[in-house]
DSSP file (Angstrom, degrees, kcal/mol; ACC not computed):
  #  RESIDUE AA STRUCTURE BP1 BP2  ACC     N-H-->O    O-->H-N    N-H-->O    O-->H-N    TCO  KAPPA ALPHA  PHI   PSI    X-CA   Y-CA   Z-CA
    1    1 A X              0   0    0      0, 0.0     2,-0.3     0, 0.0    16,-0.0   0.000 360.0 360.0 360.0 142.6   -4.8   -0.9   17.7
    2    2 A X        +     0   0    0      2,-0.0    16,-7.8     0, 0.0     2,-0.4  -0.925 360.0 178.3-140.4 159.1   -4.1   -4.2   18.2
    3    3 A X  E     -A   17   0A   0     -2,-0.3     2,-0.5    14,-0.3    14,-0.2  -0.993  16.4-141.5-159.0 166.7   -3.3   -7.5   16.3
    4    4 A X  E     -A   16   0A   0     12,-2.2    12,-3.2    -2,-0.4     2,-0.3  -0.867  14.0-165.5-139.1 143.3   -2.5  -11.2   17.0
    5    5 A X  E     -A   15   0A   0     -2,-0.5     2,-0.4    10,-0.2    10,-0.3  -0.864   8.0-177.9-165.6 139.8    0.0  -13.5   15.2
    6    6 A X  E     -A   14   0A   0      8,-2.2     8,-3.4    -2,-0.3    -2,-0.0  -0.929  22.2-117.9-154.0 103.7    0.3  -17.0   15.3
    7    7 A X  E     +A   13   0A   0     -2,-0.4     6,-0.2     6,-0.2     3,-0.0   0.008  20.3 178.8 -47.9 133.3    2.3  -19.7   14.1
    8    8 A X        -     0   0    0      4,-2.2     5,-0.2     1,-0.1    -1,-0.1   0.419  55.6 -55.6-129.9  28.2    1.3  -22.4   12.0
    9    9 A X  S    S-     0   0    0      3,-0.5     2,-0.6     1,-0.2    -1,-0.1   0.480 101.8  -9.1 109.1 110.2    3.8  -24.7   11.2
   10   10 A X  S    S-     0   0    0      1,-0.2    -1,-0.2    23,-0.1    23,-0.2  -0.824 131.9 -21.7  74.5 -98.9    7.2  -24.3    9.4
   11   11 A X  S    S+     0   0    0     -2,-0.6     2,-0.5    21,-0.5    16,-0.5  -0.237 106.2 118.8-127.2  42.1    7.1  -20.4    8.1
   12   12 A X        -     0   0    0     14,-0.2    -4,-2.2    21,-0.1    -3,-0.5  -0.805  41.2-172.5-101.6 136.0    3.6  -19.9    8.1
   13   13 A X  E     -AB   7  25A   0     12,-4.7    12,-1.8    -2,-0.5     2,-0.5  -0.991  24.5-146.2-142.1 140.3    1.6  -17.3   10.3
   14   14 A X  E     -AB   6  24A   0     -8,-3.4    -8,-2.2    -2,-0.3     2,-0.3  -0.933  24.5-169.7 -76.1 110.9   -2.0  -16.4   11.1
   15   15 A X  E     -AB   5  23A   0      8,-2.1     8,-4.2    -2,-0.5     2,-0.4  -0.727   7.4-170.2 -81.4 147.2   -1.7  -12.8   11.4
   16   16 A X  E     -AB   4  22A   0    -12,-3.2   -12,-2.2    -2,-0.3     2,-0.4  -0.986  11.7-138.9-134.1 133.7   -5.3  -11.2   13.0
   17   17 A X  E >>  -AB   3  21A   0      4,-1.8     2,-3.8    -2,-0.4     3,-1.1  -0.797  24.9-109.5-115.5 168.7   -6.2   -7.9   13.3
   18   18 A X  T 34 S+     0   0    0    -16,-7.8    -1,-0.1    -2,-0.4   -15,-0.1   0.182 119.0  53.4 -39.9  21.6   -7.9   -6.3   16.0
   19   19 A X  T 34 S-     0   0    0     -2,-3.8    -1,-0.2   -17,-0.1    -2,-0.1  -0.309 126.5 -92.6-164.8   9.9  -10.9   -5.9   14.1
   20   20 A X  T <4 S+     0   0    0     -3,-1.1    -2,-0.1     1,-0.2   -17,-0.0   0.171  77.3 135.8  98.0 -35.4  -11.2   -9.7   13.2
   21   21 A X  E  <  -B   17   0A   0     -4,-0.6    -4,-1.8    -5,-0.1     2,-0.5  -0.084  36.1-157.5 -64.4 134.6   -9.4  -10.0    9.9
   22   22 A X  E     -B   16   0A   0     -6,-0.2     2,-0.4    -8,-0.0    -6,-0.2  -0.774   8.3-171.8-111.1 157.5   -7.1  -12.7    9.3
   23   23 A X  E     -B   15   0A   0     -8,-4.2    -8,-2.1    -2,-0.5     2,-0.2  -0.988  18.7-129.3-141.2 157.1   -4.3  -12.9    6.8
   24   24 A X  E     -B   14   0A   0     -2,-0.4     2,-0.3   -10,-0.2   -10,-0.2  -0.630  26.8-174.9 -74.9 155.1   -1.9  -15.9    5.7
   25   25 A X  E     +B   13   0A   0    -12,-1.8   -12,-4.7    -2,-0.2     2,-0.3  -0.887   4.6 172.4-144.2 163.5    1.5  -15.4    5.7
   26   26 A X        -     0   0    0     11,-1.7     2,-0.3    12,-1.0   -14,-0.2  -0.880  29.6-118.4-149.9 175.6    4.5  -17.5    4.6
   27   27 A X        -     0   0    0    -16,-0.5     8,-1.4    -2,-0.3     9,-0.2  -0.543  43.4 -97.9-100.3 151.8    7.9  -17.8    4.0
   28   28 A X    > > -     0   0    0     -2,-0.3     5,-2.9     6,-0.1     3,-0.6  -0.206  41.7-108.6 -56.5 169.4    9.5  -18.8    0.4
   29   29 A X  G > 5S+     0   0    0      3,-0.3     3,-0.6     5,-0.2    -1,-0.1   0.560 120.4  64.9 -52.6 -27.3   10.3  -22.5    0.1
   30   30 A X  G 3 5S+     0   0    0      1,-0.2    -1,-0.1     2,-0.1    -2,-0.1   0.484 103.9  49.9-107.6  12.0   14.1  -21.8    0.4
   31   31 A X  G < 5S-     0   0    0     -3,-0.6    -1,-0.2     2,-0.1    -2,-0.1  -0.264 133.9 -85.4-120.5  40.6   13.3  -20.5    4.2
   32   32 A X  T < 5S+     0   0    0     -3,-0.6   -21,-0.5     1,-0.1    -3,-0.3   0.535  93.9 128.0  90.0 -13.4   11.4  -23.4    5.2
   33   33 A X      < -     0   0    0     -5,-2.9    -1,-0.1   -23,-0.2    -2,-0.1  -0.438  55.3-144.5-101.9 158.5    7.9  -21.9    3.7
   34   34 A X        -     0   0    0     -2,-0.1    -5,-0.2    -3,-0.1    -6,-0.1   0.496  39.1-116.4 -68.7 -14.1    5.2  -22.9    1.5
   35   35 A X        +     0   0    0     -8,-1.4     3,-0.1    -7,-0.2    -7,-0.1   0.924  64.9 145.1  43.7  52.0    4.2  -19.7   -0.4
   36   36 A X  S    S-     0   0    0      1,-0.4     2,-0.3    -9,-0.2   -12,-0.1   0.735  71.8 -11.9 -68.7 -30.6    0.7  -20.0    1.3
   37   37 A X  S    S-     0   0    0    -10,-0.1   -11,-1.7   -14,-0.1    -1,-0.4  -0.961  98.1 -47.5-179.6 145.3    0.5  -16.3    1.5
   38   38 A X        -     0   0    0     -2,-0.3   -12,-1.0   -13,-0.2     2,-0.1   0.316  58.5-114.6 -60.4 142.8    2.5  -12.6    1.0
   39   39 A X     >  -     0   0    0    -14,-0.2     4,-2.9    -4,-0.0     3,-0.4  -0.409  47.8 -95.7 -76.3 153.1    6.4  -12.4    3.1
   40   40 A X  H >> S+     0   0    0      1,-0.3     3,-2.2     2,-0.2     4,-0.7   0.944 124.9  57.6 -26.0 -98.4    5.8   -9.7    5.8
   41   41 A X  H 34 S+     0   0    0      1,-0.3    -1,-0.3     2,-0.3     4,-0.1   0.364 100.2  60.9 -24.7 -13.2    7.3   -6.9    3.6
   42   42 A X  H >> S+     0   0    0     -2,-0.6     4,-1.8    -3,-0.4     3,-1.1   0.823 108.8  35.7 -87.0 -56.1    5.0   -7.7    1.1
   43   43 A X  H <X S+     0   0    0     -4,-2.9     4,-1.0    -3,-2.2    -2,-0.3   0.632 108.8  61.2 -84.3  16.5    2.0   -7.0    2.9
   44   44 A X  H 3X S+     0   0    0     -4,-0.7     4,-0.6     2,-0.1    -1,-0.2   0.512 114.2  44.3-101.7   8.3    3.4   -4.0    5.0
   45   45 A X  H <> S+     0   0    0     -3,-1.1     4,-0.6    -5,-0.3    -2,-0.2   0.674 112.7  47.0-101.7  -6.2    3.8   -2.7    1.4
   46   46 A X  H >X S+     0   0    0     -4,-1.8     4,-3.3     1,-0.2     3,-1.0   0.919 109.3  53.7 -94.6 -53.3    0.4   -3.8    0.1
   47   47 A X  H 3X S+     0   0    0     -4,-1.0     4,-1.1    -5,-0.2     5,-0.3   0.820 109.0  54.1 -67.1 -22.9   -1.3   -2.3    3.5
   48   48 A X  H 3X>S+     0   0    0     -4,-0.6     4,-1.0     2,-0.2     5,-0.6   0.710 107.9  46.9 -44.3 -34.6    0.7    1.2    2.3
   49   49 A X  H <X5S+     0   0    0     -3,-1.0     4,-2.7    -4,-0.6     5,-0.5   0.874 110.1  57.5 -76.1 -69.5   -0.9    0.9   -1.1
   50   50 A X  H  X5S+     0   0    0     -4,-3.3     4,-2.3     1,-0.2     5,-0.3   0.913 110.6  41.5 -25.4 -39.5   -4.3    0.3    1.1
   51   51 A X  H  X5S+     0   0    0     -4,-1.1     4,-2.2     2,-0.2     5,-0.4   0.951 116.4  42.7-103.0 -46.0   -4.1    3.5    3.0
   52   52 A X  H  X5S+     0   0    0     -4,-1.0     4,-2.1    -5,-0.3     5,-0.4   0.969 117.9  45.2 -71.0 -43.9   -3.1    5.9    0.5
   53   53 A X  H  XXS+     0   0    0     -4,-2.7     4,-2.6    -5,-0.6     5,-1.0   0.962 115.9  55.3 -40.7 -50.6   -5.7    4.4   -2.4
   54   54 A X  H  X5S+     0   0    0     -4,-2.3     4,-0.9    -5,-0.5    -1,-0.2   0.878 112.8  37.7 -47.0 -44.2   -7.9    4.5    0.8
   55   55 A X  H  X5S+     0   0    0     -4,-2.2     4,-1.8    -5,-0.3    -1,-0.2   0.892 113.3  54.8 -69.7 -52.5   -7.1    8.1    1.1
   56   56 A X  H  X5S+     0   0    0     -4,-2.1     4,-1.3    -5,-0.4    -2,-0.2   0.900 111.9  43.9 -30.3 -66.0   -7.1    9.0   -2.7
   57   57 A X  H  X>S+     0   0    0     -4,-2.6     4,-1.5    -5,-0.4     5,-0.5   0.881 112.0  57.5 -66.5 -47.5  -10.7    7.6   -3.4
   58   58 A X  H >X<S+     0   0    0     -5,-1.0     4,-1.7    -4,-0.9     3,-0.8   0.966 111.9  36.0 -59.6 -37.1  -11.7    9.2   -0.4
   59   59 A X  H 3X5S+     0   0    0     -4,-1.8     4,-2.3     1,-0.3    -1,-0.3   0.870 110.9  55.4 -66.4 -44.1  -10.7   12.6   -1.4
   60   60 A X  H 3<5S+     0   0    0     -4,-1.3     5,-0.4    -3,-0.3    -1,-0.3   0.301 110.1  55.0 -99.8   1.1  -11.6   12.5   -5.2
   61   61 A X  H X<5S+     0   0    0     -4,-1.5     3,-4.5    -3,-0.8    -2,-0.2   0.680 110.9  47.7 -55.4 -57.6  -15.5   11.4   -3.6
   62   62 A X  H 3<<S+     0   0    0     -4,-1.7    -2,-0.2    -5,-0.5    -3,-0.1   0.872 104.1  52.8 -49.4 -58.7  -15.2   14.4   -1.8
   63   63 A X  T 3< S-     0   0    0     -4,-2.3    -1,-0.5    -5,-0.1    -3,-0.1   0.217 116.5-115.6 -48.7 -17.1  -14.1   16.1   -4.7
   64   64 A X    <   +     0   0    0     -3,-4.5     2,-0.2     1,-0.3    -3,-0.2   0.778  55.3 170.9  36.7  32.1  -17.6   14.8   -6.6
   65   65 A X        -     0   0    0     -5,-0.4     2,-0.6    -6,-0.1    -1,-0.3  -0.720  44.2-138.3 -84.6 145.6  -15.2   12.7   -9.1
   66   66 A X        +     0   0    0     32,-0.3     2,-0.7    -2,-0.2    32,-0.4  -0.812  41.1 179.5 -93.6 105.8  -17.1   10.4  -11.3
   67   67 A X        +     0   0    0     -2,-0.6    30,-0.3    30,-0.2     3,-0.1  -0.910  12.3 177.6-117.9  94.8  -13.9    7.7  -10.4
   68   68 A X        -     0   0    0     28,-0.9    29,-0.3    -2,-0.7     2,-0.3   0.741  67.2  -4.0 -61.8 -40.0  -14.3    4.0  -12.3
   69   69 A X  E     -C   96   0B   0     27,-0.7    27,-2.5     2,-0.0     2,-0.4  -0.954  55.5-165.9-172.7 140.0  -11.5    2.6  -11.2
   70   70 A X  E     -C   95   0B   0     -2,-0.3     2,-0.4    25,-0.2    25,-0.2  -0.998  11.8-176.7-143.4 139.3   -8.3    3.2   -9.3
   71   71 A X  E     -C   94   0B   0     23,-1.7    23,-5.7    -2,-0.4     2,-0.3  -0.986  10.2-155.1-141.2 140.5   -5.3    0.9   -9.4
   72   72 A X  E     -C   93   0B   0     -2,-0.4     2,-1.0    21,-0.2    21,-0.2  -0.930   6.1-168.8-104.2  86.2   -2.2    1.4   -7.3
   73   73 A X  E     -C   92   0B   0     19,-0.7    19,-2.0    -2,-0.3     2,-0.6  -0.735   8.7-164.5-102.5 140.8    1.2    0.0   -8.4
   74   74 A X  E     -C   91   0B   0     -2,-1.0     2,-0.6    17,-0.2    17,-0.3  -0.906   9.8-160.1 -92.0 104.5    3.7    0.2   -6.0
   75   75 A X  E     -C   90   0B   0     15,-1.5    15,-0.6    -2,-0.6     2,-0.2  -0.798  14.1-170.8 -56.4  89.1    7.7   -0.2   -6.6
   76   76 A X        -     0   0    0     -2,-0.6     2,-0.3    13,-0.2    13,-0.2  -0.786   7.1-167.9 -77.7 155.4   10.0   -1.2   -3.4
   77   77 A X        -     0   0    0     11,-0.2    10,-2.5    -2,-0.2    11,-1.1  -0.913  14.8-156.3 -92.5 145.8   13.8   -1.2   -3.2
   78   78 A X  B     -F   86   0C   0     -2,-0.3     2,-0.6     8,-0.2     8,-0.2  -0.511  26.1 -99.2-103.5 175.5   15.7   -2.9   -0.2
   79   79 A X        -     0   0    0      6,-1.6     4,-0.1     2,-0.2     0, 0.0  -0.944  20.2-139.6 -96.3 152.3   18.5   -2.6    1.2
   80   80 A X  S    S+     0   0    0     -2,-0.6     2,-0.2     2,-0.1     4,-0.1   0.569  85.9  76.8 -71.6 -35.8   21.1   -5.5    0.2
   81   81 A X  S    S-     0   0    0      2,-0.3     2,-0.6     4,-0.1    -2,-0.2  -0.501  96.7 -70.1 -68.6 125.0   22.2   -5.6    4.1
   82   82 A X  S    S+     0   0    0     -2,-0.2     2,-0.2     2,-0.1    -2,-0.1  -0.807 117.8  44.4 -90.5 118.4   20.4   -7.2    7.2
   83   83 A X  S    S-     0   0    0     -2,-0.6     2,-0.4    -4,-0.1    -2,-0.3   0.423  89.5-144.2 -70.0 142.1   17.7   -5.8    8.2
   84   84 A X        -     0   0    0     -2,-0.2    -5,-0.1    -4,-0.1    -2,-0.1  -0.319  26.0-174.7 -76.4  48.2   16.7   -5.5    4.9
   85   85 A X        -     0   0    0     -2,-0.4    -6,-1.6    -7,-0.2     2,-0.2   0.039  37.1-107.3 -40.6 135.8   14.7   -2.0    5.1
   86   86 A X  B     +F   78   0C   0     -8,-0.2    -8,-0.2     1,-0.1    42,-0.2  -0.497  42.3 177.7 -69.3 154.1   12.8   -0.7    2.3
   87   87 A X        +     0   0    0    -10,-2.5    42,-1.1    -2,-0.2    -9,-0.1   0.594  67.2  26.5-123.7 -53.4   15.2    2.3    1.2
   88   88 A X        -     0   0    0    -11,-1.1    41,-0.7    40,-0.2   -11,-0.2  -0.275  66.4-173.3-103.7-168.2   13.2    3.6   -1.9
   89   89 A X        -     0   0    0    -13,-0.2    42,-1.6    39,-0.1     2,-0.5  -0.179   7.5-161.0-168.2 124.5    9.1    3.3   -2.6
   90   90 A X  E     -Cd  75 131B   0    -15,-0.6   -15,-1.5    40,-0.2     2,-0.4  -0.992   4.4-164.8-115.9  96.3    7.5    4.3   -5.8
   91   91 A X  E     +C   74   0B   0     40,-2.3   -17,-0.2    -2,-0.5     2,-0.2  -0.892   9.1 178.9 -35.6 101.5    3.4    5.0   -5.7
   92   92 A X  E     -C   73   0B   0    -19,-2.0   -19,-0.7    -2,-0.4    42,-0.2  -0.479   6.3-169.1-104.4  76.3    1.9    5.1   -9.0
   93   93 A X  E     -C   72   0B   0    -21,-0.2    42,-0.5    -2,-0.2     2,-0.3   0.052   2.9-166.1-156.0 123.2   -1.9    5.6   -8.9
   94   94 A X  E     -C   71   0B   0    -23,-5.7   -23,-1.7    40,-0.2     2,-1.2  -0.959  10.4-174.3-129.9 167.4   -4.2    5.2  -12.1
   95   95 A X  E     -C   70   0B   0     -2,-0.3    42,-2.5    40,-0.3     2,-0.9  -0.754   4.8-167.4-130.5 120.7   -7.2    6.5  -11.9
   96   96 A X  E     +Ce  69 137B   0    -27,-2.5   -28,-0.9    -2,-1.2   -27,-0.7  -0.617  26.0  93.4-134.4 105.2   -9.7    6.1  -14.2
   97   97 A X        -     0   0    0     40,-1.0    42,-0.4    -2,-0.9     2,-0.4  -0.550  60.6 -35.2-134.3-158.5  -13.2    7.8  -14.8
   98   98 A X  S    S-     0   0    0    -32,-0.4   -32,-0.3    40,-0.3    40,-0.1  -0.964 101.2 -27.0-101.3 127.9  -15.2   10.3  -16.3
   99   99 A X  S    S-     0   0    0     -2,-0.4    -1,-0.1     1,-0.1    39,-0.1   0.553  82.2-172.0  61.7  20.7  -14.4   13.8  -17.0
  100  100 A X        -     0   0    0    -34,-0.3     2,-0.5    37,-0.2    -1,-0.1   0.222  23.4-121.0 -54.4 140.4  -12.1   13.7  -14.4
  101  101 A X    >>  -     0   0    0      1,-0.2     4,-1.5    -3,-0.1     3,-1.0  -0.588   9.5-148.6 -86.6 141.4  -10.3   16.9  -13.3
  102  102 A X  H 3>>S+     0   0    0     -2,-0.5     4,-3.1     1,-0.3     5,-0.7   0.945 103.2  45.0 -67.0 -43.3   -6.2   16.9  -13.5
  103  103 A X  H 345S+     0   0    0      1,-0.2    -1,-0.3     2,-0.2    -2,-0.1   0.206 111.5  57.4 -76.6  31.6   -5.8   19.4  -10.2
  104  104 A X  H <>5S+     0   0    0     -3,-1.0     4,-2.6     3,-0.1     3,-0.3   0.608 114.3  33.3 -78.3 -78.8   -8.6   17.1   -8.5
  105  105 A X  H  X5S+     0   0    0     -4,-1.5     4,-2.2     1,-0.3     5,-0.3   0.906 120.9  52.5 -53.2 -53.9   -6.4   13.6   -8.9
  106  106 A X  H  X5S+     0   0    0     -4,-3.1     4,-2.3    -5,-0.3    -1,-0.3   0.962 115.4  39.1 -49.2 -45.5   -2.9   15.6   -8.4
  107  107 A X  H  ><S+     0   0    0     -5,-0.7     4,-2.2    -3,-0.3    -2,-0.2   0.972 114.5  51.6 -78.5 -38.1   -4.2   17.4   -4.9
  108  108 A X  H  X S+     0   0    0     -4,-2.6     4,-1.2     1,-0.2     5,-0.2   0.948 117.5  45.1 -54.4 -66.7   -6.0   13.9   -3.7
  109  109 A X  H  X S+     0   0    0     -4,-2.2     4,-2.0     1,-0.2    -1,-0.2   0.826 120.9  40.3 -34.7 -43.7   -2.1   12.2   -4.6
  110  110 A X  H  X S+     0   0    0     -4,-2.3     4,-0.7    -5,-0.3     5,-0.4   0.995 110.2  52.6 -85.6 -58.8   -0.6   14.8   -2.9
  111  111 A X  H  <>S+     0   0    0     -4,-2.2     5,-0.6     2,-0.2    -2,-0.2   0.514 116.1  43.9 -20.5 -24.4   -3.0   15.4    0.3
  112  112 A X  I  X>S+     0   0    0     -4,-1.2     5,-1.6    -5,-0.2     4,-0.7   0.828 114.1  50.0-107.6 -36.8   -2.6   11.7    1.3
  113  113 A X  I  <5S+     0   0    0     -4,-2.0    -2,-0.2    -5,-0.2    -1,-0.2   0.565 124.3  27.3 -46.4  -4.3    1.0   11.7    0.6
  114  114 A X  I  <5S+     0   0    0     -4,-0.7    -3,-0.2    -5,-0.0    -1,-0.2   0.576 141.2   8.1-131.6 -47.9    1.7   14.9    2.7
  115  115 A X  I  45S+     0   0    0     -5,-0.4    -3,-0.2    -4,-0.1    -2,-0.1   0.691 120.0  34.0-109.8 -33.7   -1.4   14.5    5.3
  116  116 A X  I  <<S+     0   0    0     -4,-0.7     2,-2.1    -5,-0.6     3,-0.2   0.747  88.5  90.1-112.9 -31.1   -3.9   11.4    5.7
  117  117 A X    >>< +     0   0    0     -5,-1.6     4,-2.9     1,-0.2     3,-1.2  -0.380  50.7 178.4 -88.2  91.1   -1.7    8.4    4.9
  118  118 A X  H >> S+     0   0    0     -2,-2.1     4,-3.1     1,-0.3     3,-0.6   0.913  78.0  54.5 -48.4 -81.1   -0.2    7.3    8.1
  119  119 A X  H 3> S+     0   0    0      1,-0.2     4,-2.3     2,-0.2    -1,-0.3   0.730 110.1  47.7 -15.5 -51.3    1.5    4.7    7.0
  120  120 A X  H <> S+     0   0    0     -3,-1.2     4,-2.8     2,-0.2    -1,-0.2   0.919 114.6  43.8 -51.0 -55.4    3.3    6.7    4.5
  121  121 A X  H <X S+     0   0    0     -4,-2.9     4,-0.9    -3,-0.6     5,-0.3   0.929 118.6  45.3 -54.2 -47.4    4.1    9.4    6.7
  122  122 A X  H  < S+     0   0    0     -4,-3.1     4,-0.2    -5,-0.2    -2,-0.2   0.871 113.3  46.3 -60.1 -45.4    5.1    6.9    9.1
  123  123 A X  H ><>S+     0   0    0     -4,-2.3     3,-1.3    -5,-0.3     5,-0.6   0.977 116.0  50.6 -66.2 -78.9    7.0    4.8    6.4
  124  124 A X  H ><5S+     0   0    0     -4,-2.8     3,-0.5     1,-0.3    -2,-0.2   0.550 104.2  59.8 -61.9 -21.6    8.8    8.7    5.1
  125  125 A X  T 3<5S+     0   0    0     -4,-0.9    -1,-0.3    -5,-0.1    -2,-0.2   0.451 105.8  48.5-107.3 -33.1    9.9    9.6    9.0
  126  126 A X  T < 5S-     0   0    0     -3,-1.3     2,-0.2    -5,-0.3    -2,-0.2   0.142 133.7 -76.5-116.9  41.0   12.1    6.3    9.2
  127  127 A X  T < 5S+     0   0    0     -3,-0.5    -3,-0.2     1,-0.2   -40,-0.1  -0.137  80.9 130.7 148.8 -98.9   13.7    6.8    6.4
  128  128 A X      < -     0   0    0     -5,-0.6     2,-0.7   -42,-0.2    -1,-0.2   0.472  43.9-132.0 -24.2 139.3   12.2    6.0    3.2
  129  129 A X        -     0   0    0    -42,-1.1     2,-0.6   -41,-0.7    -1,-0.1  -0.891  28.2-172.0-114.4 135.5   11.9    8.0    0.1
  130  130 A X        +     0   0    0     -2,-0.7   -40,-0.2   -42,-0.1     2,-0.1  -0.868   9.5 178.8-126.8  93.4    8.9    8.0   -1.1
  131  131 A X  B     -d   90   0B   0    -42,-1.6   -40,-2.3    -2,-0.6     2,-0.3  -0.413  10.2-153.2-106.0 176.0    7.3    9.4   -4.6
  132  132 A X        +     0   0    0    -42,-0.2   -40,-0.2    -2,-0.1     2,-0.1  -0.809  11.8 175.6-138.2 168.8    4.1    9.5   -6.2
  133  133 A X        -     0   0    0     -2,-0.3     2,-0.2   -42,-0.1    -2,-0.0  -0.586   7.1-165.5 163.4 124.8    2.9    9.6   -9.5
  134  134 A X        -     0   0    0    -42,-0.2     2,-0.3    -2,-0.1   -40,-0.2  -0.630   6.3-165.7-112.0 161.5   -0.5    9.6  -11.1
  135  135 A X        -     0   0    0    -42,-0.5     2,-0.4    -2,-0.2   -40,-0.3  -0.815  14.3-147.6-135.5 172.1   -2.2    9.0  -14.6
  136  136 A X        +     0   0    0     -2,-0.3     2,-0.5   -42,-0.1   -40,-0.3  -0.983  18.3 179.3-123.8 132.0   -5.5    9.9  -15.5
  137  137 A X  B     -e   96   0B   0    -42,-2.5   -40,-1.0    -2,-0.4   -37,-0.2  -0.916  28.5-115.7-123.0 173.2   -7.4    7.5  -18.2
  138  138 A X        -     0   0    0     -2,-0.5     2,-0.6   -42,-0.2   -40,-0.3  -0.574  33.7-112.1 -83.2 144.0  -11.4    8.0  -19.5
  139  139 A X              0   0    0    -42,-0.4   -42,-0.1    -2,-0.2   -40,-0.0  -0.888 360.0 360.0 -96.8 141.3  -13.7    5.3  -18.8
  140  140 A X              0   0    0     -2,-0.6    -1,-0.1   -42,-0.0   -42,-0.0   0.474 360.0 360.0 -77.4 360.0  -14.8    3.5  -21.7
């Protein structure tokens, strides 16, 4: 895997990854930045939400769940201290279809926490405490 990143004036970067994709990113205002686009730490928590949702859907397909809609909110805590490491991380996953099975949505939550989500694992191995926690809702 590979990726490219490239300043673009004051506390802005193009990050690219191998695979073409670009993202903005930028610094607050009171570190020189514009607020063009998510601090690091924001998107290496937003790409953690990416890979377990990714993993989640994929599983609960697998599964034949009739899945409308799945939304991920995520919780960080830092530490207070430089580097500022995420310390805590909260995953709450809702998931929302029809008929949906409970032990379906619990084992997908747990299977990418435990197995498929690198980033997590990766994230849980330096550190991090890491929980989960799912809801189920109906689709209307």
């Amino acid at each position: 895997m590979k990726a490219t990143v490239d300043w673009t004036g004051n506390a802005s970067f193009k990050a690219t990854s191998g695979s073409g994709h670009s993202v903005q990113l930028d610094g607050p205002p009171d570190h020189g930045g514009e607020n063009l686009g998510p601090r690091p730490m924001e998107l290496l928590l937003m790409g953690l939400g990416g890979c377990s949702s990714f993993d989640v859907m994929s599983i609960l397909k697998k599964s034949r769940q009739d899945v409308t809609a799945c939304h991920a909110d995520l919780d960080a805590e830092r530490a207070d201290a430089v580097p500022s490491v995420f310390t805590k991380i909260h995953l709450h996953f809702v998931v929302t279809g029809n008929n949906l099975k409970e032990n379906h949505v619990k084992r997908a939550v747990s299977l990418s926490a435990e197995k498929y989500c690198s980033a997590s694992i990766m994230l849980e191995k330096a550190g991090v405490e890491i929980t989960h926690s799912y809801e189920i809702r109906d689709a209307e």
